[in-house]
matplotlib code that plots the C-alpha trace (Angstrom):
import matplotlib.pyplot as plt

x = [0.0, 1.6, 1.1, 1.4, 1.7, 3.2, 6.1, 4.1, 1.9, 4.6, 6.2, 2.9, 2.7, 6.3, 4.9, 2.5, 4.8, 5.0, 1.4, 0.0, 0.8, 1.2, 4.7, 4.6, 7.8, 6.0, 5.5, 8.3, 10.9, 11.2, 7.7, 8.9, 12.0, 9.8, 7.7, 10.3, 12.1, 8.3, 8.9, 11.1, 9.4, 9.8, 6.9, 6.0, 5.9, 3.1, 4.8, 5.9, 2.4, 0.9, 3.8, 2.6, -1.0, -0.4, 1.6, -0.8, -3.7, -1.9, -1.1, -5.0, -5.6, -3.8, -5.4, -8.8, -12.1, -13.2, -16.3, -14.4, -13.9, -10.7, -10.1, -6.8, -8.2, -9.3, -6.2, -3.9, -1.2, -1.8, -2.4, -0.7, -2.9, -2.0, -3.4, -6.7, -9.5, -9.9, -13.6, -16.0, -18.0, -21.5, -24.3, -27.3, -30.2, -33.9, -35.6, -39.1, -42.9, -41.7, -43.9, -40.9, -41.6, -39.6, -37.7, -37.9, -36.7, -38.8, -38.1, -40.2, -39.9, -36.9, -35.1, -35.1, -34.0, -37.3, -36.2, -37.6, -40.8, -41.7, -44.1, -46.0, -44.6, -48.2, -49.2, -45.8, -44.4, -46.3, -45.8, -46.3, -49.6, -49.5, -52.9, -54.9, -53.2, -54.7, -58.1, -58.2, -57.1, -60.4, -62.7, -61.7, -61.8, -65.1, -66.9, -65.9, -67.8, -70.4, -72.5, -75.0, -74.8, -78.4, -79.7, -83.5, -85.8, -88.4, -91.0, -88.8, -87.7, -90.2, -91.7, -95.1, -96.5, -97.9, -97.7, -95.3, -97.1, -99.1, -98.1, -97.7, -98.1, -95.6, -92.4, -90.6, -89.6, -92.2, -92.3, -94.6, -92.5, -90.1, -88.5, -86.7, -83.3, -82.9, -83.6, -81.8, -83.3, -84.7, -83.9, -80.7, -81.1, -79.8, -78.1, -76.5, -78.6, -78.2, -76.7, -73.8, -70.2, -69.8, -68.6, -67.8, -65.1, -64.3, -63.0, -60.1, -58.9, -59.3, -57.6, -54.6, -54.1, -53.3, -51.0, -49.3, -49.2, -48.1, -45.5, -44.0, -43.4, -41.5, -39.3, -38.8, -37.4, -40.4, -42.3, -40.9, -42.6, -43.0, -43.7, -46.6, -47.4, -47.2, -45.9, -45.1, -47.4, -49.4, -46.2, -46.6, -42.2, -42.4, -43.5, -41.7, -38.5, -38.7, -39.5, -36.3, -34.4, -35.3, -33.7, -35.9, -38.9, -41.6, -45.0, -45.6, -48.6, -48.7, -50.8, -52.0, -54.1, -56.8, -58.0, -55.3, -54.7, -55.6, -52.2, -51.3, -54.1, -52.9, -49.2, -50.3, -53.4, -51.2, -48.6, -49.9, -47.2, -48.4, -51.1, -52.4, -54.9, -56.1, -55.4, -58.9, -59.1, -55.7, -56.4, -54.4, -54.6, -54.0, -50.7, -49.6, -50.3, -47.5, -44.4, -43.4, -45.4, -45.0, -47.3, -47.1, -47.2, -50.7, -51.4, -49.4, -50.8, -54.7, -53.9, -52.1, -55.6, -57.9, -56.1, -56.5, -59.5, -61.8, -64.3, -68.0, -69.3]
y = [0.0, 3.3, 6.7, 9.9, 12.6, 16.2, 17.9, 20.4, 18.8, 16.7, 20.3, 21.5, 19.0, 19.5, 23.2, 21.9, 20.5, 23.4, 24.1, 20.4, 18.7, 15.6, 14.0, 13.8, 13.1, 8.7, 9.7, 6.9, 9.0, 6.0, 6.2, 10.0, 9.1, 6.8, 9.5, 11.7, 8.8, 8.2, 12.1, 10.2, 7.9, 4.8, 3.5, 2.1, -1.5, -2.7, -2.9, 0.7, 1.8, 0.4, 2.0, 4.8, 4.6, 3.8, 7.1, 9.1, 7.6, 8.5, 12.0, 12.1, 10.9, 13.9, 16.5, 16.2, 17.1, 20.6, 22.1, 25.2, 26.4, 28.0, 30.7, 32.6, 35.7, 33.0, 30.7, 33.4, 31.3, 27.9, 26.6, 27.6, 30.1, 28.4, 25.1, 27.0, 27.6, 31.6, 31.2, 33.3, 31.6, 32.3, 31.2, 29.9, 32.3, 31.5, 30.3, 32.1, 30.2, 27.1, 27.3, 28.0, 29.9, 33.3, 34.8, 38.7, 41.3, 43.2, 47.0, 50.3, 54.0, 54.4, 51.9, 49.4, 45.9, 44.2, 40.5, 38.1, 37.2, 33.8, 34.5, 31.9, 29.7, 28.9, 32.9, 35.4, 32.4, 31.0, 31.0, 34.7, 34.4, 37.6, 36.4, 35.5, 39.0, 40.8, 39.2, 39.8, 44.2, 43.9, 42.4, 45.2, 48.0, 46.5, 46.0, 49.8, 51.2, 53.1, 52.3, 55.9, 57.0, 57.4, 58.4, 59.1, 57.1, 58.3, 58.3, 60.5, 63.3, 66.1, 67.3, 67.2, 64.3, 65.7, 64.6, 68.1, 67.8, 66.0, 62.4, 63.9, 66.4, 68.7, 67.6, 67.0, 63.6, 61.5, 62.2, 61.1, 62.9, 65.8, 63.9, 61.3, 60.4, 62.9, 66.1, 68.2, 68.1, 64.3, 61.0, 58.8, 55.6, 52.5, 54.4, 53.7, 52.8, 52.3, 48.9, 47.3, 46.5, 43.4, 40.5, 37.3, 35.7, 32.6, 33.0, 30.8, 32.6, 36.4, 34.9, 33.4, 36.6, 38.6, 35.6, 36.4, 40.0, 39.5, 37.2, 39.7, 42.5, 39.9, 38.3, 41.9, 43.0, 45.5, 43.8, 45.7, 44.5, 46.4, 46.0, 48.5, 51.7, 54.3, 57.1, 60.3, 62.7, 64.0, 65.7, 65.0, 65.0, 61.9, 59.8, 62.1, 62.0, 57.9, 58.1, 59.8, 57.3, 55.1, 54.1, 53.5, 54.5, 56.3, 55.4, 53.4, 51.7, 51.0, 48.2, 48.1, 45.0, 46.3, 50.3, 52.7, 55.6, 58.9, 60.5, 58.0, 59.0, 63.0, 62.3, 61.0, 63.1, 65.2, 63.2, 61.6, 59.3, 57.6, 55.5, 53.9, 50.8, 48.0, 44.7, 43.8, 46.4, 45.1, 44.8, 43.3, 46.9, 48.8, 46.6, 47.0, 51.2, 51.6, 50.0, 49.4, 47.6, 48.5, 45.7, 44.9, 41.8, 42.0, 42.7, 39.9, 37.7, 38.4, 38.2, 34.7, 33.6, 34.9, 33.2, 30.4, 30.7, 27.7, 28.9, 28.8, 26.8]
z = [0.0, -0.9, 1.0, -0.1, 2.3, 1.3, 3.3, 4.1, 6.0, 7.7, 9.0, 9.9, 12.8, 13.6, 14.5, 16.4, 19.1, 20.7, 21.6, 22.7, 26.1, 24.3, 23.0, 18.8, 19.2, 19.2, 15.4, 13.7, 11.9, 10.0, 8.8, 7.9, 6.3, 3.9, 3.3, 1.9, -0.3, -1.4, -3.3, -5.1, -6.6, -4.2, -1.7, 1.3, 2.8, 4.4, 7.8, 7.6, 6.7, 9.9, 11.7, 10.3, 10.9, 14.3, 14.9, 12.8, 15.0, 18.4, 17.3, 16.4, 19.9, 21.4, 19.4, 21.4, 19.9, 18.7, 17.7, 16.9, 13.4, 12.6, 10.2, 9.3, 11.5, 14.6, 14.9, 16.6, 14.8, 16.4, 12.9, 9.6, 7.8, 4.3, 5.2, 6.6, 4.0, 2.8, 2.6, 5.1, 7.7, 7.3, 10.7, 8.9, 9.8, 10.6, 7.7, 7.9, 7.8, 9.4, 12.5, 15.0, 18.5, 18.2, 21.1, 20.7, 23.4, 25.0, 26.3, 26.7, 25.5, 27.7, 25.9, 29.2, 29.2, 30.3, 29.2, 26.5, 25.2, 23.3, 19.9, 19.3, 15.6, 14.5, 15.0, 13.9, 12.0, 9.0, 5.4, 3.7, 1.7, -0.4, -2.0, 1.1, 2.3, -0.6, -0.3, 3.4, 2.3, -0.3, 1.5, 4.1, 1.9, 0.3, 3.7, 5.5, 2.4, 3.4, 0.0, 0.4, -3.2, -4.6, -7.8, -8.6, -10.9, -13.5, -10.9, -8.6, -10.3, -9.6, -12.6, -14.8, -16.4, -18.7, -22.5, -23.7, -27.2, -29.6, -30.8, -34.3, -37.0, -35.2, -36.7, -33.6, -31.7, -30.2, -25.7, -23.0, -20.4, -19.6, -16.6, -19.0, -19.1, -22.4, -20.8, -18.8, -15.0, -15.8, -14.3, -13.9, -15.7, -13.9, -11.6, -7.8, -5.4, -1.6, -1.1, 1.1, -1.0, 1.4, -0.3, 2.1, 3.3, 5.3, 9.0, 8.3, 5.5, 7.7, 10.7, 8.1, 6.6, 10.5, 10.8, 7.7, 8.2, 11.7, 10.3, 7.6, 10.1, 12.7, 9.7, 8.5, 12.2, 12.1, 15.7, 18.5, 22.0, 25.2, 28.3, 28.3, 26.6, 29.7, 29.3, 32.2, 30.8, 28.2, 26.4, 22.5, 22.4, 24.8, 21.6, 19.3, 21.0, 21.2, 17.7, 16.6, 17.8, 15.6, 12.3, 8.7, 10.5, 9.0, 10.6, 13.7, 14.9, 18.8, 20.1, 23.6, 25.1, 27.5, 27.1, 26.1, 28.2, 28.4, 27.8, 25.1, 23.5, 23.9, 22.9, 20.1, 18.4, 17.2, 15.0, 11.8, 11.5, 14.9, 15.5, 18.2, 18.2, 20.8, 20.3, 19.2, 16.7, 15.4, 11.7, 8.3, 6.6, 9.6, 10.0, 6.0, 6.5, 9.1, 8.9, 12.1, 14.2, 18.5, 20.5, 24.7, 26.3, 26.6, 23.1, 22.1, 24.4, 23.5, 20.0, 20.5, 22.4, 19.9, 17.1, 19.2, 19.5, 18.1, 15.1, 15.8, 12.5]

ax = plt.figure().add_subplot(projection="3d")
ax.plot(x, y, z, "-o")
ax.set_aspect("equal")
plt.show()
């Protein structure tokens, strides 16, 4: 059996002496004299090749085990940088809609460390539907029409009835009425009519596009949680100074469980690019207006339950 080992390699374990508690020195130097006549041309015997196994197998034994991964900039010279790969080592990242619980921090307008929250996989991590999300937006859109527009028939417009001239021998069209569609004043043929722009859609599918929305905004880094929504007073530049501090941030919905306060409510009249909601008004469009998206524990907590929540068939 011939082996064929480089120099290289052989002095990159002589290097290594110095570092490791253990004695290389039970690697056979005749193994590594036939290693260097084997650069020129010759091989080895079978006897010197278990000789050498067995020395390659104890200096494996001394090495130890290591999780580690070494890179040129990590090895602080323990290894030789040639024989380490160049190549950068990338940590895998979450791979979104597979139904995995997400630990998210959890602070306040002052920034406080208030610890860690779980989100719930099967609510803030499903599959992105963008066509249940856009059916959800219309059927929305469709149902917060009011639907008031009116038009009057023929038998509403005020006006005579009267025949305006004879049936014939005057030259002019044939008319029974001056509240016709034709003259100015008259009626509105097939027109609007009070009516509602409903149009229905299944629970499942409404409660499958908040998860989806909800999902987009936490695999986006957009789902901030807090503790609660109090602020000191009244003072509009509490919310606006918080809101400076944040980066790519244009409009920011905030999410309370229960009631929201008074002076939330007053810090916040004032800014159009701040909304406020509770969590059972929390709403698909309302989510896709503002993007960043500010909810408490309770918030997420009651949204969690009512997603939970069986449906009533």
């Amino acid at each position: 059996m011939a082996v064929s080992v480089s120099r290289r390699v052989l002095r990159s374990f002589g290097s290594l002496y110095g570092h490791h508690g253990c004695d290389y020195q039970r690697i056979s130097f005749r193994a590594t004299d036939a290693l260097y006549s084997h650069d020129s041309g010759d091989s080895l015997s079978s006897v010197e090749s278990s000789n050498f196994g067995k020395s390659m197998l104890s200096f494996l034994g001394c090495r130890g085990l290591s999780t580690s991964v070494l890179t040129p900039e990590s090895n602080d010279g323990v290894f030789p940088s040639h024989l380490l790969s160049k190549k950068k080592v990338v940590t895998p990242e979450h791979t979104q809609g597979l139904y995995q619980d997400l630990v998210i921090p959890v602070t306040n307008f002052n920034n406080d460390d208030k610890g860690f929250m779980v989100l719930a996989g099967d609510v803030f991590d499903v599959p992105i539907r963008k066509d249940i999300v856009h059916r959800v937006v219309q059927w929305q859109l469709a149902k917060r029409r009011q639907g008031t527009h009116s038009t009057k028939t023929l038998s509403e417009v005020s006006g005579t009835g009267k025949k305006p001239h004879p049936q014939k021998h005057t030259g002019k069209a044939r008319h029974g009425t001056l509240r016709g569609p034709q003259f100015r004043g008259g009626c509105i043929m097939h027109g609007p009519k009070p009516r509602s722009h409903a149009i229905k859609l299944n629970k499942k599918v409404r409660r499958l596009g908040l998860k989806a929305t909800l999902s987009a905004r936490a695999a986006e880094g957009k789902l901030i949680v807090f503790d609660d929504l109090e602020v000191p007073t009244h003072k509009t530049k509490n919310i606006v100074n918080y809101v400076k501090q944040m980066e790519n941030t244009k409009k920011i919905l905030l999410v309370d469980g229960g009631p929201l306060s008074e002076n939330l409510k007053l810090a916040t009249q004032n800014l159009h690019y701040v909304n406020i909601l509770p969590s059972i008004g929390l709403n698909v469009y309302s989510i896709l207006l503002h993007d960043t998206l500010v909810m408490t524990r309770d918030a997420v907590n009651r949204i969690v339950e009512r997603m939970h929540t069986p449906i009533n068939r």
